[in-house]
C-alpha positions, -999 to +999 in steps of 0.1 A: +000+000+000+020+034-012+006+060+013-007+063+046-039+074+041-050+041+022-043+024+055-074+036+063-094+008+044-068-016+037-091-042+052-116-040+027-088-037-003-076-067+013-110-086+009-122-075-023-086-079-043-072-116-054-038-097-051-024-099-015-014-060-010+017-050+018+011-034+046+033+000+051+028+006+085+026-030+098+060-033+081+074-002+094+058-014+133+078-045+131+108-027+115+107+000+146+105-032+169+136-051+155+159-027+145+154+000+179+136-022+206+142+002+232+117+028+215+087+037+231+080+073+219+076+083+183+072+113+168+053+120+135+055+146+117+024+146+096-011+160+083-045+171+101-057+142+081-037+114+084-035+124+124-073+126+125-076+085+114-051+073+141-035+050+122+000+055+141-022+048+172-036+013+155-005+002+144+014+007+173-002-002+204-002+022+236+010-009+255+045-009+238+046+028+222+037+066+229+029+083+196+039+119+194+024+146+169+042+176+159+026+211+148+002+190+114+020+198+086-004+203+055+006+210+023+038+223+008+066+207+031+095+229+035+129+222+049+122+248+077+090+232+087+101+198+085+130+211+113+107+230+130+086+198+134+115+179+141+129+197+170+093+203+189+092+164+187+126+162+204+113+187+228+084+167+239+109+139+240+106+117+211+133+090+208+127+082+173+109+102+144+089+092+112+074+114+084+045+106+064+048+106+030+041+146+025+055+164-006 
């Protein structure tokens, strides 16, 4: 599945396709769990949007992870935001970042 926001009804992709389809963020879960196992709070930077669905908060249960949001970032994406972003996630404490797939 290429962007976040499809995430949203992969379920129903999954059931009406003969295709089997990959799933991003259950990939990217077990990825943040193999590869830093000591993580417990991520940051996101990301859209209104894609924060309003709470997929981060599906895919990675409160039990093992604290999901951070940044100031939403919608629309353009520039350099300056994306630091911006980055360093109020560091400020509330975030041990390990991801960015949605914004432009």
């Amino acid at each position: 599945m290429p962007c976040y926001p499809s995430h949203g009804f992969l379920d129903e992709l999954q059931a009406n396709s003969p295709l089997p389809i990959a799933d991003m963020l259950a990939a990217l879960r077990d990825h943040v769990r193999s590869h830093f196992p000591t993580v417990r709070r991520i940051g996101v930077v990301t859209s209104e949007q894609l924060r309003s669905q709470g997929l981060f908060q599906r895919y990675f249960p409160r039990t093992e992870f604290e999901i951070l949001y940044s100031a939403a970032v919608d629309g353009e994406c520039s350099v300056e935001l994306l630091r911006s972003a980055c360093a109020d996630l560091l400020e509330q404490g975030a041990q390990l970042i991801i960015r949605d797939g914004l432009g």
